[in-house]
TITIDREN-30592 format. One line per field, with one value per residue (C-alpha): residue in three letters; chain; x, y, z. Coordinates in steps of 0.02 Angstrom, whole numbers. Layout:
! TITIDREN-30592
residuo <- (ALA/...)
cadena <- (A/...)
px <- (X/...)
py <- (Y/...)
pz <- (Z/...)
END
This chain:
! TITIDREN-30592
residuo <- (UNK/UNK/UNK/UNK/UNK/UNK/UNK/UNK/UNK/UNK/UNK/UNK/UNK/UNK/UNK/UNK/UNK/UNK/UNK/UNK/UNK/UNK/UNK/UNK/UNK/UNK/UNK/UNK/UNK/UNK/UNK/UNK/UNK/UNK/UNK/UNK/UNK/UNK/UNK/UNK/UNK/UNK/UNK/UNK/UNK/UNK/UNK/UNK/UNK/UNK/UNK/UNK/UNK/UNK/UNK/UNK/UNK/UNK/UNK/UNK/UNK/UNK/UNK/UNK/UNK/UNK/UNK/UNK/UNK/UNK/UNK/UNK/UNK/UNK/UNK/UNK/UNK/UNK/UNK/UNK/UNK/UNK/UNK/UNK/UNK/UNK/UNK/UNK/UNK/UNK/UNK/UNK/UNK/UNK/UNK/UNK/UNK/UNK/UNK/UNK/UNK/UNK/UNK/UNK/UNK/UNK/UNK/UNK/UNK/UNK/UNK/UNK/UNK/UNK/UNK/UNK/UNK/UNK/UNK/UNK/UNK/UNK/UNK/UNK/UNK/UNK/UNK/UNK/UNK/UNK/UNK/UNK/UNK/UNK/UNK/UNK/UNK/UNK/UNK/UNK/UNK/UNK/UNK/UNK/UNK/UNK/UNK/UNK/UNK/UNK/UNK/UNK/UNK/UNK/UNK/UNK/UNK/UNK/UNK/UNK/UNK/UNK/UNK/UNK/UNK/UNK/UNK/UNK/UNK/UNK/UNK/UNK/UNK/UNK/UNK/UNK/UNK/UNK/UNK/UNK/UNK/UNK/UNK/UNK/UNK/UNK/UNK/UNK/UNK/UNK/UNK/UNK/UNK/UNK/UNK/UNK/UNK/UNK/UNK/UNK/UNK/UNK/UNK/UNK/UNK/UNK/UNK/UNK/UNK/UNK/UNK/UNK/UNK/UNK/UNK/UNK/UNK/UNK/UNK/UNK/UNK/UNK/UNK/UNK/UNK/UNK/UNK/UNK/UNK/UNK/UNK/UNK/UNK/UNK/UNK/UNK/UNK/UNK/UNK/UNK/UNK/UNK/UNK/UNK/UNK/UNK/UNK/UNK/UNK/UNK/UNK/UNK/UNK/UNK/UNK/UNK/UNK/UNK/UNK/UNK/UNK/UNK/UNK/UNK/UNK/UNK/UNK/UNK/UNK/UNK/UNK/UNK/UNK/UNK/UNK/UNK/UNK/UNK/UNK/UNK/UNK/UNK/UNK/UNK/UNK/UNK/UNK/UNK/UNK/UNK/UNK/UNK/UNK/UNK/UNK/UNK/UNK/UNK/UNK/UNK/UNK/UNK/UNK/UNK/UNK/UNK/UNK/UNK/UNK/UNK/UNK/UNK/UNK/UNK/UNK/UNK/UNK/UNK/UNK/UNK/UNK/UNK/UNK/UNK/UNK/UNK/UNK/UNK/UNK/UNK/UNK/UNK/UNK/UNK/UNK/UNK/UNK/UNK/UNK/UNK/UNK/UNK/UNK/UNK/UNK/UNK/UNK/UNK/UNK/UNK/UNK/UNK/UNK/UNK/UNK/UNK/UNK/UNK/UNK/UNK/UNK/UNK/UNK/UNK/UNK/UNK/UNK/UNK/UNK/UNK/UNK/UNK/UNK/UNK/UNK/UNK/UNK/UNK/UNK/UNK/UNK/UNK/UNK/UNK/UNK/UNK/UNK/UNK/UNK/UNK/UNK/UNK/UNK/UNK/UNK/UNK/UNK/UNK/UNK/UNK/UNK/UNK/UNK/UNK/UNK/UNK/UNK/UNK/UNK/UNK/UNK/UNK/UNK/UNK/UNK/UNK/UNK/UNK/UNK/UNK/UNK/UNK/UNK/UNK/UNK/UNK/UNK/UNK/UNK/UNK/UNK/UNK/UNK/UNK/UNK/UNK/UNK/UNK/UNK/UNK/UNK/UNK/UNK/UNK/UNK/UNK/UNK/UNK/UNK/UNK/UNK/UNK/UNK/UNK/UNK/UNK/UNK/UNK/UNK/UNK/UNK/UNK/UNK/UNK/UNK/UNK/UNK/UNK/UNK/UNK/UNK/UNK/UNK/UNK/UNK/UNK/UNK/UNK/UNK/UNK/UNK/UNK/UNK/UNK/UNK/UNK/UNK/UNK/UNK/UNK/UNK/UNK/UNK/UNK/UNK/UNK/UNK/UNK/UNK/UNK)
cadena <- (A/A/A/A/A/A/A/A/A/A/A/A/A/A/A/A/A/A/A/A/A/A/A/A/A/A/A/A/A/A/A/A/A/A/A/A/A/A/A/A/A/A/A/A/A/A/A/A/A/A/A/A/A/A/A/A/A/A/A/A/A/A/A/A/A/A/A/A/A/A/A/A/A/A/A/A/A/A/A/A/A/A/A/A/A/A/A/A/A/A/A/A/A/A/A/A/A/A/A/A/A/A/A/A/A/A/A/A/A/A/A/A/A/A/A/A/A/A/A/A/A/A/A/A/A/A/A/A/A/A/A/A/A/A/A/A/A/A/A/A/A/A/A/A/A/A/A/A/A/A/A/A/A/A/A/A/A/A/A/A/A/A/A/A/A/A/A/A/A/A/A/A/A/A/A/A/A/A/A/A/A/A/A/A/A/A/A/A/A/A/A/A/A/A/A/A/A/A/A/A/A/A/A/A/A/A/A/A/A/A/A/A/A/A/A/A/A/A/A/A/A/A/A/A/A/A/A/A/A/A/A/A/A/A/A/A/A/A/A/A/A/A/A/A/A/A/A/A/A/A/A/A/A/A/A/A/A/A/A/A/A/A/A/A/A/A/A/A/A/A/A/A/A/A/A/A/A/A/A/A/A/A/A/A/A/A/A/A/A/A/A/A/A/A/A/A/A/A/A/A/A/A/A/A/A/A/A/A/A/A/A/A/A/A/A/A/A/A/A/A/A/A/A/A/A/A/A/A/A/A/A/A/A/A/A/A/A/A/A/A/A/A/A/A/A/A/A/A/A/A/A/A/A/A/A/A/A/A/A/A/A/A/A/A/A/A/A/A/A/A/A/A/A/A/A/A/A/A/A/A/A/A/A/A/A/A/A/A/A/A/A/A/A/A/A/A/A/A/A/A/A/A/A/A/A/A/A/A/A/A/A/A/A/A/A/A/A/A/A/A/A/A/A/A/A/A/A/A/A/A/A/A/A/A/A/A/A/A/A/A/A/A/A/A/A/A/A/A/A/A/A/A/A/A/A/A/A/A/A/A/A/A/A/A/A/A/A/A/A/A/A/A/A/A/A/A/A/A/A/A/A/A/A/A/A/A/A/A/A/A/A/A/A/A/A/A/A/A/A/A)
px <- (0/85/56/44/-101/-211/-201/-265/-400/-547/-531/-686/-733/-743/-850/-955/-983/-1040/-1178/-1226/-1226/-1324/-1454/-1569/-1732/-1702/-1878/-1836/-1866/-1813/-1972/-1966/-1768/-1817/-1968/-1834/-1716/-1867/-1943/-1765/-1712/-1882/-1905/-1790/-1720/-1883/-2014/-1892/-1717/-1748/-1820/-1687/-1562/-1650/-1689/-1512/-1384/-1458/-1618/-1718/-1551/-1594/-1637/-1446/-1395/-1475/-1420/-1248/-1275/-1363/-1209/-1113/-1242/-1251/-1062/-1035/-1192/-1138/-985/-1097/-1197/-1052/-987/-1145/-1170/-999/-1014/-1187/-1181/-1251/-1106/-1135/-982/-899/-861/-820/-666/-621/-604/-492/-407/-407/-465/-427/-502/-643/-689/-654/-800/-910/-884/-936/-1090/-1159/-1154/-1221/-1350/-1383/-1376/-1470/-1603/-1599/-1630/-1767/-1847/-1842/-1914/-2041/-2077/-2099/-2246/-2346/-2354/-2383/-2523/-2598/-2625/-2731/-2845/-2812/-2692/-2547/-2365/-2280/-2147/-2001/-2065/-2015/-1867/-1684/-1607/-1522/-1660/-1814/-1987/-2081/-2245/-2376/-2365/-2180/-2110/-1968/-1966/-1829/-1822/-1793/-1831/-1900/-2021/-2120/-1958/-1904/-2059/-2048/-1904/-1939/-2091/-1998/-1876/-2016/-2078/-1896/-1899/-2035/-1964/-1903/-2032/-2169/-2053/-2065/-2240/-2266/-2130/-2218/-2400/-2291/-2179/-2362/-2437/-2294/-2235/-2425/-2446/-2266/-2330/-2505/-2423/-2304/-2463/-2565/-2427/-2358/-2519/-2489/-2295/-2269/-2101/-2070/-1999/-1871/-1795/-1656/-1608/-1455/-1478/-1329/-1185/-1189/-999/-1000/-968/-1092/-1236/-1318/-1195/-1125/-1050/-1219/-1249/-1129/-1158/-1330/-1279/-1172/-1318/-1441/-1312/-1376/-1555/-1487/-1403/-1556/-1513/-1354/-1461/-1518/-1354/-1356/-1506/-1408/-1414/-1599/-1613/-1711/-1564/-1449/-1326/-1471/-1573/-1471/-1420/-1595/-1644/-1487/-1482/-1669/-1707/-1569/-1652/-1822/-1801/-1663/-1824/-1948/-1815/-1786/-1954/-2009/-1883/-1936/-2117/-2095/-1966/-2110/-2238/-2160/-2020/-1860/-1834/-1997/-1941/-1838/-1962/-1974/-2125/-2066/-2222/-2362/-2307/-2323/-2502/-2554/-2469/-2582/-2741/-2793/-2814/-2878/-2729/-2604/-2681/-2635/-2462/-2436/-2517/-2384/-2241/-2283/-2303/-2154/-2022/-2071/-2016/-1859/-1839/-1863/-1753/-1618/-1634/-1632/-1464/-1368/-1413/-1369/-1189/-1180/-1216/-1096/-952/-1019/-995/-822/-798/-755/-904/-976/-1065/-1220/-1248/-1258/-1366/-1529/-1716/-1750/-1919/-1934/-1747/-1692/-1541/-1646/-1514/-1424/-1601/-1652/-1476/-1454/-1639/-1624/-1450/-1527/-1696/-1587/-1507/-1648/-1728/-1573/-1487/-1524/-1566/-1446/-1303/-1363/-1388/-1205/-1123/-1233/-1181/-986/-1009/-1099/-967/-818/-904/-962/-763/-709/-820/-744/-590/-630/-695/-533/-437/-556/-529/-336/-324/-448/-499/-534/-684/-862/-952/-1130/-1161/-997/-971/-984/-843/-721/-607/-682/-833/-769/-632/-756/-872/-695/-666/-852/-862/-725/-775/-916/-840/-749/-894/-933/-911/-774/-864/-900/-739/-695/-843/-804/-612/-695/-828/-674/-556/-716/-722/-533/-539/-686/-564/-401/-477/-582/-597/-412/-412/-571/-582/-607/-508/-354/-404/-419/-272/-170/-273/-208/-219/-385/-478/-634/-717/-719/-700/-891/-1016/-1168/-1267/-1262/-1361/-1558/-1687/-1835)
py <- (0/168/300/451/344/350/560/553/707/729/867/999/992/810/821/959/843/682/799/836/654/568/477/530/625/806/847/940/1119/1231/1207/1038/1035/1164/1022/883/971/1028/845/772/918/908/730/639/802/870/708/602/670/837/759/634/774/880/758/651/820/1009/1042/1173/1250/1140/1286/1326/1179/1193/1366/1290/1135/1254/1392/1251/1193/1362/1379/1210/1239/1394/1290/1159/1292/1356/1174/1119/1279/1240/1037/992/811/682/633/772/784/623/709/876/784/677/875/928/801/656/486/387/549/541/367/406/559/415/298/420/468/274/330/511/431/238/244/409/324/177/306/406/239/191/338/324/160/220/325/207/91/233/268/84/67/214/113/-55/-132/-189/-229/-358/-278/-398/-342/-160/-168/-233/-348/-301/-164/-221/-159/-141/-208/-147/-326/-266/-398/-352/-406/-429/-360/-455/-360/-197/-268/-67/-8/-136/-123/53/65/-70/20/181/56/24/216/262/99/171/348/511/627/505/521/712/718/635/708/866/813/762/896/1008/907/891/1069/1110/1008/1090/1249/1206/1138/1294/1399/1297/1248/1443/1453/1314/1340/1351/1462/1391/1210/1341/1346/1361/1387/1289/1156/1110/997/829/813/694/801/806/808/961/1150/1218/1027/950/1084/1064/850/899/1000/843/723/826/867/735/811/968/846/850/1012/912/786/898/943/729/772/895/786/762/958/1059/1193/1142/1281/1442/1290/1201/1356/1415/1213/1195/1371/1403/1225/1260/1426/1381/1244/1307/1425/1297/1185/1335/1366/1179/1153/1303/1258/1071/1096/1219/1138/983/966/922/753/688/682/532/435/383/508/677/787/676/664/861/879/740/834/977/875/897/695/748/868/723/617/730/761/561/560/726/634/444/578/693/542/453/590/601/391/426/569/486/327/448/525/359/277/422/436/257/282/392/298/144/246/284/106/113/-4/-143/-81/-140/9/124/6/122/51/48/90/172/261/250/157/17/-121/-14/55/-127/-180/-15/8/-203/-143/-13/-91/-228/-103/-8/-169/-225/-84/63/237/314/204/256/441/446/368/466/642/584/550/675/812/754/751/917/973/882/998/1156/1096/1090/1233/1332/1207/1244/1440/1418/1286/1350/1547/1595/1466/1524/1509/1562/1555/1609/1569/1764/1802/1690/1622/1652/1544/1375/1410/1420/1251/1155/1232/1209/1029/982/1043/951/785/811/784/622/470/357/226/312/315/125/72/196/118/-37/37/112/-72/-133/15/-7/-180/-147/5/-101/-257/-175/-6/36/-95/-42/151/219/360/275/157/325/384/231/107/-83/-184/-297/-189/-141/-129/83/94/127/142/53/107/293/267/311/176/270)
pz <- (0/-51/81/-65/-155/9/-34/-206/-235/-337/-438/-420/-605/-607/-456/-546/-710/-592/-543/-702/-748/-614/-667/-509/-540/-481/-415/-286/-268/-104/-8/-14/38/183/210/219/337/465/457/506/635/730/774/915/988/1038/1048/1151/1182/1260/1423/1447/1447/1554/1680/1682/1664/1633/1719/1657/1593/1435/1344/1358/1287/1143/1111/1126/1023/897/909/861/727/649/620/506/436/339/294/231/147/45/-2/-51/-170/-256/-250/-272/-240/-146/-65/64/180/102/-65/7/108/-69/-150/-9/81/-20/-17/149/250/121/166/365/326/231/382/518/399/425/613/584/498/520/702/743/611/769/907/808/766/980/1020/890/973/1132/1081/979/1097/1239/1086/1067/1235/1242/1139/1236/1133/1237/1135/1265/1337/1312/1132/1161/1231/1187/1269/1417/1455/1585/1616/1784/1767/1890/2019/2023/1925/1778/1596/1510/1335/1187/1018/988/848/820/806/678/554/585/485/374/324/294/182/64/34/-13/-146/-228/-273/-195/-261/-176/-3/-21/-43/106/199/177/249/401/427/421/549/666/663/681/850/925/885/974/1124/1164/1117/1254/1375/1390/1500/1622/1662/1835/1851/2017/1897/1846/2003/2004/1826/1821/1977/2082/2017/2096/2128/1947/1805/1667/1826/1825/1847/1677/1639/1639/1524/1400/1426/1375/1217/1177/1187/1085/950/850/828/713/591/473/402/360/267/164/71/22/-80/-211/-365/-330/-319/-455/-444/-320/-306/-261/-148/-68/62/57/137/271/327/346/413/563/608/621/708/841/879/893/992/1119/1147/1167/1308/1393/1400/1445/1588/1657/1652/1725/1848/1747/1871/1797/1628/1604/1493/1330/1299/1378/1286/1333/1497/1516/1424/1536/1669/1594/1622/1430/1378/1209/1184/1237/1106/987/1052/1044/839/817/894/791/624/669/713/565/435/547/503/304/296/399/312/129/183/225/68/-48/37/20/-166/-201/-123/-223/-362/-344/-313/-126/-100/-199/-377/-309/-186/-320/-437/-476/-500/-693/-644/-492/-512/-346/-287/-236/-180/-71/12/67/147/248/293/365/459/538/569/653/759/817/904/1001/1047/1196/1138/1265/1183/1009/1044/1116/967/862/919/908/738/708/770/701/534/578/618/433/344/427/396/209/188/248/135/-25/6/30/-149/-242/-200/-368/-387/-424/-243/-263/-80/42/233/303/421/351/410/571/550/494/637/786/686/729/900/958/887/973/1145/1129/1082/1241/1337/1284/1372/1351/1326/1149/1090/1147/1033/919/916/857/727/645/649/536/420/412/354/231/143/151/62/-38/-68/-87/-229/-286/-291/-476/-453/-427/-591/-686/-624/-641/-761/-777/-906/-916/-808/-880/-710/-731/-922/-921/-796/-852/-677/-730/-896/-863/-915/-936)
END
């Protein structure tokens, strides 16, 4: 293995031209990328993950965590802004790092996106889980609870007696259901992404409007409740611990730069989707966390179902019903867009022959990379039932920021390489900006567990082994670059002709 071949770059113009080439549908105009970004960012963060953070580290100071995670949010997402203007691909952060910093950090980017995305799709699709089943019982339909769960997690029943968990089947067709809309075609996703991202946005809205009139400031108090002697309980650590564990919310306006070669006119909407996506919901995120951590005391939010617990709190049953058919809605946009954004990065690298051809094999009918869909969306089904949301949020948000950090990084090293090139959308205050996305990130990855980065360690060994055996050999670049005799593998690429 030469150590100079593991640098090789894409060139910008040859990045430029796949775009142009792809045989995906572009059907997307802004709205419906601003759609896509709001029905990932609102989902998980809000339904599900806001309580647990509130309740196991910040208190009410929750609010302050999300200004922090979204501080954070709002610097790389400028970055991404600018990168997606100039290389409107679906290869999201994984081609920016192959423009910049060549291929072995582009494959380390395309590895951490299967955690940014695959395993946050597993913690949206638990919580989703949580409230339909808090939702069929309403009705008297009990899901056994060793059905629920993973294994390793138990539930109390009322007698006092535990079950153990074994397989979290809602969670599991959940995804698997989500799996078969993105089969059938992206425009069909968006239309019903949109109907979702309406209703959900609609019920938030309605519960801040009716739950501003039952806070009780006295759940306030104090702000920012006493450290516990551990850091990351409660005081300023428990507030930055709680930025680090709802990181992973805001990465939906990061999904929507993985949906450029689907874009109507990527390079004037792509900005308009991730920038205006991250403010509105930062807003909405604020205001949620103010509301819930008012009307309930922050120690009685550790539950699966954080929102229903307040309404119900409230004493409006009919309102919590709604709350629980927002949530089920809301968290299941957040499943298709997540599940969207990890199957178009893994087309791309397919495409550049870092994975097996048939990730980037595309429907003849429905056009959509259709092989690839099925074996991610069964990975990460598979995931969802055995493994704990805490576990999954945690490995999500480490991800998650040290993509965030690559990006930054690659936008200073675009500017330095290449500062004459048409940007139709620029990161104000450079370098400034993309200096403070890398300084944030990593603060926050510094309040992370261990226990992260040990499993991390061996998520990376695997990824390792998968480039080393295959994708070094593989990777059409290097072909191009250095083609051998009787390899006709990348001579022509029969997946990138359209079959009407």
């Amino acid at each position: 293995m030469k150590f100079s071949r593991l640098f090789i770059k894409k060139s910008v113009k040859t990045i430029q031209a796949e775009s142009m080439s792809s045989s995906l549908k572009r059907t997307l105009g802004k709205w419906n990328l601003l759609s896509l970004g709001i029905g990932c960012i609102i989902g998980a963060g809000i339904f599900v993950m806001t309580g647990t953070a509130a309740a196991a580290h910040a208190g009410p100071a929750i609010i302050l965590s999300f200004v922090i995670a979204g501080g954070a949010c709002a610097f790389a997402g400028l970055c991404y802004a600018e990168l997606a203007s100039v290389l409107p691909v679906s290869g999201s952060a994984y081609t920016y790092a192959y423009a910049t910093m060549g291929e072995v950090f582009a494959w380390v980017m395309g590895w951490l996106l299967v955690l940014e995305y695959g395993i946050s799709d597993a913690a949206v699709a638990v919580g989703w889980s949580g409230y339909l089943v808090s939702f069929l019982k309403d009705f008297g339909v009990i899901v056994p609870p060793h059905l629920t769960m993973p294994p390793g997690e138990f539930a109390t029943l009322a007698d006092g007696t535990k079950v153990p968990g074994m397989f979290n089947l809602p969670a599991f067709c959940g995804i698997m259901l989500v799996t078969a809309l993105l089969v059938t075609g992206v425009s069909e996703s968006a239309r019903v992404n949109n109907i979702i991202v309406a209703i959900k946005v609609s019920v938030i809205v309605a519960f801040i409007a009716i739950g501003v009139f039952y806070i009780d400031p006295t759940n306030w108090q104090p702000f920012i409740p006493e450290n516990t002697g551990k850091d990351g309980e409660y005081g300023m650590s428990g507030v930055l611990r709680g930025a680090s564990i709802i990181f992973f919310a805001y990465i939906g306006f990061e999904a929507v730069s993985t949906a450029a070669q689907e874009a109507k006119d990527p390079q004037r909407d792509m900005p308009f989707g991730i920038i205006g996506s991250l403010l509105v919901c930062t807003v909405l995120y604020m205001l949620v966390s103010a509301v819930l951590t008012g009307v309930v005391h922050y120690s009685e939010l550790k539950v699966p179902d954080p929102m229903a617990v307040a309404v119900d709190h409230i004493g409006l049953g009919w309102f919590s019903f709604i709350i629980k058919i927002g949530a089920i809605t809301g968290l299941s946009s957040v499943m298709l867009v997540l599940l969207y954004g990890q199957t178009r990065i893994f087309y791309t690298m397919a495409r550049d022959g870092l994975l097996p051809q048939a990730f980037c094999k595309v429907h003849s009918k429905f056009h959509t990379p259709w092989i690839n869909t099925i074996v991610v969306g069964i990975v990460v089904a598979l995931s969802a039932a055995l493994t704990p949301i805490q576990q999954l949020g945690d490995l999500t948000s480490l991800g998650t920021l040290a993509a965030f950090t690559i990006v930054c990084m690659s936008t200073l090293y675009l500017r330095w390489k290449e500062p004459n090139l048409e940007r139709p959308f620029k990161v104000p205050f450079y370098p400034i900006t993309p200096v403070l996305g890398m300084l944030s990130c990593g603060y926050l990855i510094a309040q992370l567990p261990m226990t992260s980065f040990i499993q991390l360690k061996f998520f990376f060994l695997l990824g390792a082994l998968i480039y080393i055996f295959y994708g070094y050999r593989k990777s059409r670049l290097a072909h191009e670059m250095n083609p051998r005799k009787g390899d006709a593998t990348f001579v022509k690429e029969p997946h990138e002709k359209r079959t009407d």
